[in-house]
N, C-alpha and C positions, 0 to 999 in steps of 0.2 A: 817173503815179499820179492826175492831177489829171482825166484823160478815164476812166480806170476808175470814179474816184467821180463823174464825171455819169452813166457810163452804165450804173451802178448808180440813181441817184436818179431816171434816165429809166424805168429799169424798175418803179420802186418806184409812179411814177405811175401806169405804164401798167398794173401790176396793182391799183393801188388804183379808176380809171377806170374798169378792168371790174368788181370787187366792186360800184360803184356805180348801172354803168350795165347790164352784161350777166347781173348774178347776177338771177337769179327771186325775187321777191320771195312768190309760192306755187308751189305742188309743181306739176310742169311734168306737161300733159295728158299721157300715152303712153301709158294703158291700151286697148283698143277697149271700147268699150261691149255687154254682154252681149245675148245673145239675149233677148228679150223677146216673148214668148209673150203673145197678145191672150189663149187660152184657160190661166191661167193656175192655174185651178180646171178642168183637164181637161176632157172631153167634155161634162159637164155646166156650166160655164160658165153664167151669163146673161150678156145684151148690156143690161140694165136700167142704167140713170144716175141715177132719181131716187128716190122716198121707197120705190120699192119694191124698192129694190136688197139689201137684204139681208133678202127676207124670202119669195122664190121657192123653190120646191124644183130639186132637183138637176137638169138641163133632160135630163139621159141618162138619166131613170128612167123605167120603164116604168107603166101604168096601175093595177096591183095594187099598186108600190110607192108611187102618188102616193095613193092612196087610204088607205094608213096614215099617210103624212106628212101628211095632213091630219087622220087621226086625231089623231094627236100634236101636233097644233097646236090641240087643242081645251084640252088642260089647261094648254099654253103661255099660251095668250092668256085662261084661264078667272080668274075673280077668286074669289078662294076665300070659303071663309066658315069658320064654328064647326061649321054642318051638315055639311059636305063633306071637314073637317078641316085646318083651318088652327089652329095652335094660339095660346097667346098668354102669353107675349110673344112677337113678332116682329118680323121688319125688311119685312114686305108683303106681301101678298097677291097677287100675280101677275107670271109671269114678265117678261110684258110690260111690266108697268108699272116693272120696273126695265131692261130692254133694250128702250130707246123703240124701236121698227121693226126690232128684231132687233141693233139699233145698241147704243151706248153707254148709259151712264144719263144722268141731268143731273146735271151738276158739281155739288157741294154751294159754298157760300157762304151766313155765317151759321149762324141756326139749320137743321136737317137737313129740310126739309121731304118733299120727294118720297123715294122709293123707290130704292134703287139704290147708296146708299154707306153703306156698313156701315164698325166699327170693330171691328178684331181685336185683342187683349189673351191675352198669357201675361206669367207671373212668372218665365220662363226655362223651362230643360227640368232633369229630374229624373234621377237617375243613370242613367236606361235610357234620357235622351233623347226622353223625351216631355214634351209641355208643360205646363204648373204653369197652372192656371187662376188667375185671380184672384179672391178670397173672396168679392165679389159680386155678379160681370159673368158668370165662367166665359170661356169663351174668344174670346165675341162678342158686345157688347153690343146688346141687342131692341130698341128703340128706337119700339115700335109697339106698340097693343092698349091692353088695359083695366092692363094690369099690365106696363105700357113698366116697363122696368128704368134709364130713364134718357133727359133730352133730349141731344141729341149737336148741339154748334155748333162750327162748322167757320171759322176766322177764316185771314186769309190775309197771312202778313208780306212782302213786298216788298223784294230787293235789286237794284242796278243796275250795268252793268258795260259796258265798251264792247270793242268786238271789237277788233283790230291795228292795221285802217284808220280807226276812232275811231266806226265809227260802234252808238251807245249798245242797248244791253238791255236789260230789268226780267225779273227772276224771281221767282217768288213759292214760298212753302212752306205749310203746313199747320199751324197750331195748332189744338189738339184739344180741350177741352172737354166732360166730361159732367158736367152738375150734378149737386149733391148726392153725387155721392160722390169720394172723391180716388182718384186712379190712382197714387201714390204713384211704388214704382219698378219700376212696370208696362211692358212694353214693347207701343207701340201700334200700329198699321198702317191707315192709313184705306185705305179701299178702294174702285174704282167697278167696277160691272159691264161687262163686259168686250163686243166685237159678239158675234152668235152665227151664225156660218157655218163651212162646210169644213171644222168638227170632224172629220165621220169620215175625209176624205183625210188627214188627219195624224193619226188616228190607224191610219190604214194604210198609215204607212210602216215598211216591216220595220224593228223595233230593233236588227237587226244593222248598219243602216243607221245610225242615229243614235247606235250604238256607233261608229263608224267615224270619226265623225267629231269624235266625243271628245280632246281631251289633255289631260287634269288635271294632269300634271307640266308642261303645255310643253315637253313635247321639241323643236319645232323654234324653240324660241325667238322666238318670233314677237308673246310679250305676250299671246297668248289661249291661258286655259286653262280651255275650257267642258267643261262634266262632266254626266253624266246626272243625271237625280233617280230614285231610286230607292225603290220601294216595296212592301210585301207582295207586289203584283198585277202587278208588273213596272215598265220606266221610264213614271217621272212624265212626262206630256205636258200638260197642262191645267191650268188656274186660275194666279195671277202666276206663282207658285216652283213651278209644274210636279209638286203635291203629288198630281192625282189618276190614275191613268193612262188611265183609259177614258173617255168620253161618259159610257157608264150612271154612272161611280162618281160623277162630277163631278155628274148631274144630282140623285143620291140624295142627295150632301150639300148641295145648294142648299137644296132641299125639306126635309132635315133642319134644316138651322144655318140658314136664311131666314125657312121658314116655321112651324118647330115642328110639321111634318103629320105629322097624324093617318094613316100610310097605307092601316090598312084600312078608314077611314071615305073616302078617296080613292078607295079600292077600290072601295067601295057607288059610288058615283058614278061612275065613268070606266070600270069594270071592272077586272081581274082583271091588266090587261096594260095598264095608264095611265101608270108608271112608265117601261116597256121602252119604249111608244109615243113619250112626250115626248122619250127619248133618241133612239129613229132621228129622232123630227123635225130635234133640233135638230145629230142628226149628217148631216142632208140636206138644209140648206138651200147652195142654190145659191151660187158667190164671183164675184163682179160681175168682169167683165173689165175687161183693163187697155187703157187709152184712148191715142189719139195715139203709137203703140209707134215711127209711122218719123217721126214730130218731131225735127227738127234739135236742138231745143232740150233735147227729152224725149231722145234719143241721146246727146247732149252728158252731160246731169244725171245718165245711168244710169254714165256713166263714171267721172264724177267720184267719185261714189255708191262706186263698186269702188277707187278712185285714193285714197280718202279713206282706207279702211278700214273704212268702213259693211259692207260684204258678208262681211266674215269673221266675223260672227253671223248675218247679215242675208242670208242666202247669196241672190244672184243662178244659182247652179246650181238646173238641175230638179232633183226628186228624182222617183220610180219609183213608188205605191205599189203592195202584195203584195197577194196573193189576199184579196175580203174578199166573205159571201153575198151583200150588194149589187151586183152586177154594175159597175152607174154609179160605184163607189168602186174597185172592184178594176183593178189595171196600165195607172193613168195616169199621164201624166206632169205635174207639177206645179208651181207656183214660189210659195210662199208666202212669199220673204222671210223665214225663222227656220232656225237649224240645232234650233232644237226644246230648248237645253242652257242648263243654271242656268250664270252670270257673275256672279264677283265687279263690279258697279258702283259701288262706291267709299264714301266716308262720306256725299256730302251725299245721296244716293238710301237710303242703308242705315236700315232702319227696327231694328235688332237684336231683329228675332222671327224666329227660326227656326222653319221650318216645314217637314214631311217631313223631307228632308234637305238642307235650303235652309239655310243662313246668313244672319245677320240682312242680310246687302249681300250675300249674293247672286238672283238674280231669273233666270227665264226669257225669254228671247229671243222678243218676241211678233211675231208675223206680223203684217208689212207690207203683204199682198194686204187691195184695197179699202179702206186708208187716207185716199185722196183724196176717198173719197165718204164721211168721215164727218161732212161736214154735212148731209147729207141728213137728218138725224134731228131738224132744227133747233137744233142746237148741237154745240160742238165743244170736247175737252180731251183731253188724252193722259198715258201712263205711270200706274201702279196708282192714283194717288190724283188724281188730275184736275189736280194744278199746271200742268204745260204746257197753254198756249192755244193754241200752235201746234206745226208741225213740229218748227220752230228752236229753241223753247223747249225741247224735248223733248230734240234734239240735244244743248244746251249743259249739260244736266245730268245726261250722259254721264260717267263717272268710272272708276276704279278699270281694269279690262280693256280700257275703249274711249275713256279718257281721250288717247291719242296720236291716235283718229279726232278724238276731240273738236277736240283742239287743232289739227290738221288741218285741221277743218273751218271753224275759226275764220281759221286766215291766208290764207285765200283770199279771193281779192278777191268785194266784194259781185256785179261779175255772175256768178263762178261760185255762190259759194254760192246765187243765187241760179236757178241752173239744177238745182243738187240739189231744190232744193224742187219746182221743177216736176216732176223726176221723181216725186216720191214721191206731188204733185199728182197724176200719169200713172195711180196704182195701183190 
């Protein structure tokens, strides 16, 4: 009896020994790392790395198509006026000057000064499920002109947290502010303008496709249940919650809700077809190719990247896109990093405005391709409202659907996590 219970208490070690010394203390590598396509914006591709990376046209067009993309880039980059019809109130005068280089905006801090983050406002939605303006904003406060509707300052609170291995974070969130009038219990959404490239490849990917890849119930149980957005004009592709479905519609309501234009005074000036133009432009600017693809490191990161659970939104698969009159758009293959579908992200991301048919926490799945190069534009911040300053930050306030990547991503020792970033560095 007395050797059965040592060689009991022997074993009791020897599996406590291995808990100790052999169990993984992060998720053990064994995915392979995805293909990764330098041409990741198909045929048209650029090989551009610096400020002028996202602001070439599609490099597979031909000379009659570049020659409207340039048209369309005249009302892109044109600063409007009262002549030409800009209205007023408004959130700016040109498109550029809210997408620095075709890039992002500049992150608001403080009072709002430049161009580029706007502040969206409903009082909920009404029995048909449209949104309730609020009595003296309406659905987006102008913030500009002779008859601004309001200054808009943007303060930023600060929380800190330490990852597994202890080593510390800061995150920060968004306080909102518009003087002079109260926002009572108004639901708010700060916003930044978003890059502008490879619009029309993802908008020509067949929606049978991006049906497909839908499960709103979770049937296989797997914790993601991304769902289309859906709209009059077919699935939402574009803008956070994927509210608009096409280039054109997305570029009509900028121009509408941005600038308050006037469009047949636009009209007198750019012509007859300045609208249609600005959308082929900005459905045909080129997507910066992806850098260092057979990097050990970058190989490594793209694994992990899949290992993690990043890519089950964030799809590492090509997609195909369908027949479209653009040639250079039409049956390429592509890798933009988004399955293109609204995700519940959780409460601390949830802003509770519904939009389209977006829930107040849930948001569209934004493409990854040429991420790396968003300093090029001389600054950098990520996710709809500018909070994240980096990658990581970005990562960590991951919630709700992608909450298990998150934490995922979190117990992994700092040199992996640290090769995840290099990838997405890579993109």
């Amino acid at each position: 009896m007395t050797r059965f219970l040592w060689l009991l208490t022997l074993l009791g070690l020897t599996i406590g020994l291995w808990l100790l010394i052999d169990r993984p203390s992060t998720p053990q590598l064994v995915t392979e790392p995805p293909e990764l396509l330098l041409r990741s914006g198909g045929q048209g591709t650029t090989m551009s790395n610096n400020q002028r990376a996202f602001s070439l046209s599609n490099r597979a067009m031909g000379l009659p198509e570049r020659i409207r993309f340039a048209a369309g880039d005249e009302p892109f980059e044109h600063v409007f006026t009262s002549t030409d019809g800009l209205g007023d109130p408004n959130n700016g005068n040109s498109c550029l000057g809210c997408h620095i280089n075709n890039g992002r905006s500049v992150p608001a801090d403080g009072q709002v000064t430049a161009p580029g983050v706007i502040l969206l406002i409903n009082m909920g939605l009404d029995a048909e499920g449209q949104q309730i303006p609020h009595p003296e904003l309406g659905l987006q406060l102008q913030d500009r002109g002779q008859q601004a509707e309001g200054t808009l300052t943007v303060n930023w609170e600060e929380t800190s947290g330490t990852f597994p291995d202890g080593t510390p974070y800061s995150l920060r969130s968004p306080l909102v502010v518009v003087d002079g009038v109260d926002l009572g219990d108004a639901f708010t959404s700060l916003r930044v303008a978003p890059p502008v490239f490879g619009g029309g490849l993802l908008e020509s990917i067949p929606s049978t496709e991006l049906e497909s890849g839908a499960d709103p119930q979770d049937r296989n149980q797997d914790g993601i249940s991304g769902r289309t957005a859906q709209t009059d004009a077919g699935i939402g592709r574009f803008g956070w919650k994927a509210q608009r479905p096409t280039i054109a519609t997305f570029t009509q309501g900028a121009f509408e809700a941005d600038f308050n234009l006037d469009f047949d005074l636009a009209a007198e000036h750019f012509g007859n077809d300045f609208l249609e133009d600005t959308a082929f432009y900005t459905s045909t600017v080129a997507v910066p190719a992806l850098r260092q693809r057979t990097d050990p490191e970058v190989l490594a990161g793209a694994a992990w990247f899949v290992q993690v659970g990043c890519a089950s939104c964030h799809n590492t698969t090509p997609w195909k896109t369908g027949e479209n009159p653009v040639q250079a758009l039409a049956n390429q293959t592509i890798v933009p990093f988004t399955d293109l579908l609204l995700h519940d992200m959780g409460d601390k991301l949830a802003d509770g405005l519904a939009q389209g048919n977006a829930t107040g926490s849930e948001w569209r799945t934004p493409p990854l391709w040429g991420i790396g190069l968003t300093g090029v534009v001389g600054h950098e911040h990520y996710l709809h409202d500018g909070r994240a300053r980096t990658p990581e930050e970005a990562i960590l306030w991951h919630g709700g659907e992608a909450q298990v990547a998150r934490d995922t991503y979190m117990s992994l020792a700092a040199s992996d996590r640290a090769l995840v970033l290099r990838f997405l560095a890579a993109l």
